[in-house]
N, C-alpha and C positions, 0 to 999 in steps of 0.2 A: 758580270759575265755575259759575253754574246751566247744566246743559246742556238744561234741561229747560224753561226760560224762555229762553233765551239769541234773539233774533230774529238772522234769516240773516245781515243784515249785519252786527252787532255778532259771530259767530261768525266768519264771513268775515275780519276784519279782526284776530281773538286767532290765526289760525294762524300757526308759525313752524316753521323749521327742515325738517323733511321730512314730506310729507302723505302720506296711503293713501287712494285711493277707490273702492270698487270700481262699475264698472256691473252691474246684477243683473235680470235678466228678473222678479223679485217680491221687493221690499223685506222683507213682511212673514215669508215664509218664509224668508229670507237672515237673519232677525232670530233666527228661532227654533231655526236652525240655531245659531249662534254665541252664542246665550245658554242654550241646552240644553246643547251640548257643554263649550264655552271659558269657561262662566260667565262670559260679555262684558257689560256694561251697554249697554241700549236707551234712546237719549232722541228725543222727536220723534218716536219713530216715525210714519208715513203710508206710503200706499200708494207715494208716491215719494219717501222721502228717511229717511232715520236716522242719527242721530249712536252711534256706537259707543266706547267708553272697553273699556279692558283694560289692569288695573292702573292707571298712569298712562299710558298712551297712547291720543288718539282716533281713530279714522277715520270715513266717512263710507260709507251705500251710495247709491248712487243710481239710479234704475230707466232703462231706456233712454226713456222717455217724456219725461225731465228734459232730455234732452239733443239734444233736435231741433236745433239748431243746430252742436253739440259735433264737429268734425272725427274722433270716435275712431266716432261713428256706423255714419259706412260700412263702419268694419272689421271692425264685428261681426258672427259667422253668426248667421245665422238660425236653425240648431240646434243640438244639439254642446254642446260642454267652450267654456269661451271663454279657462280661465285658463291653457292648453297653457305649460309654461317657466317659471312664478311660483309662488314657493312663499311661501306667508305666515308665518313663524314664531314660534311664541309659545311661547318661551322659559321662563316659568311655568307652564307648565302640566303634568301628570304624564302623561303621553303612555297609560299601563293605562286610568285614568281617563276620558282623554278617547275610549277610544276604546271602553269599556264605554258610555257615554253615547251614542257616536256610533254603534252597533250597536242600542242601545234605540228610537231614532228612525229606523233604516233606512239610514244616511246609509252610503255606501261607500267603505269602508278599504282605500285603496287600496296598502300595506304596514302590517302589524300590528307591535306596537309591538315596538323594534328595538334591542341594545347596538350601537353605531357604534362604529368604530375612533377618529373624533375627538370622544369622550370623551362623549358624548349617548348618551341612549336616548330613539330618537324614532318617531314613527307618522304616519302623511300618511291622510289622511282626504280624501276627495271631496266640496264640497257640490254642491247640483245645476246650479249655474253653470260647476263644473269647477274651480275653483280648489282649490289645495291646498296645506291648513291643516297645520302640522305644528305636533304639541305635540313638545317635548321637556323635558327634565330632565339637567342630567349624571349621569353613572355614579356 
């Protein structure tokens, strides 16, 4: 699939199984966050909307401007972390790495990279939305 030609509705209609979307106060920074650290693929990108691949998996961001109708609207603050409880995991990814990356751009490590008791070595990383991205790797 071109994701990069793909128009919304034919996009819309290829999803199956389980989706990830995040809403994001600024697509474009949300892009370069996640393609600096996660080595993530950008397609589409705009000021409100991108399609995200990693590995084989895609998600989508979407800015709250996209969603003036979208009932999740009202729940969002107006300042603050928004992803409080949700952890994104990305399972390929070498957690030293990702978080040397995520210290070059600023971005706050919010536990540095960690041997777990269930068999992972992992790092939770902050973007500026508040969500929290964990790379890990097993042991």
């Amino acid at each position: 699939m071109d994701y990069e030609t793909i128009s919304a509705e034919a996009f819309g209609a290829s999803l199956t199984g389980m989706g990830l979307n995040l809403l994001v106060r600024d697509v474009r920074v949300e892009v370069t966050f996640l393609t600096k650290v996660f080595g993530m693929e950008a397609f589409q990108p705009t000021q409100d909307f991108a399609i995200m691949r990693y590995h084989d998996q895609v998600m989508q961001l979407h800015s709250d401007g996209t969603y003036h109708s979208n009932p999740l609207l009202g729940l969002l603050p107006e300042a603050g972390a928004r992803g409080a409880g949700a952890e994104i995991r990305l399972y390929q990814t070498d957690p030293d790495d990702a978080a040397a990356r995520a210290e070059a751009i600023g971005a706050h490590i919010l536990q540095p990279p960690t041997d777990k008791p269930h068999g992972l070595r992992e790092v939770y990383i902050l973007c500026d939305n508040g969500y929290a991205w964990v790379a890990s790797r097993p042991l």
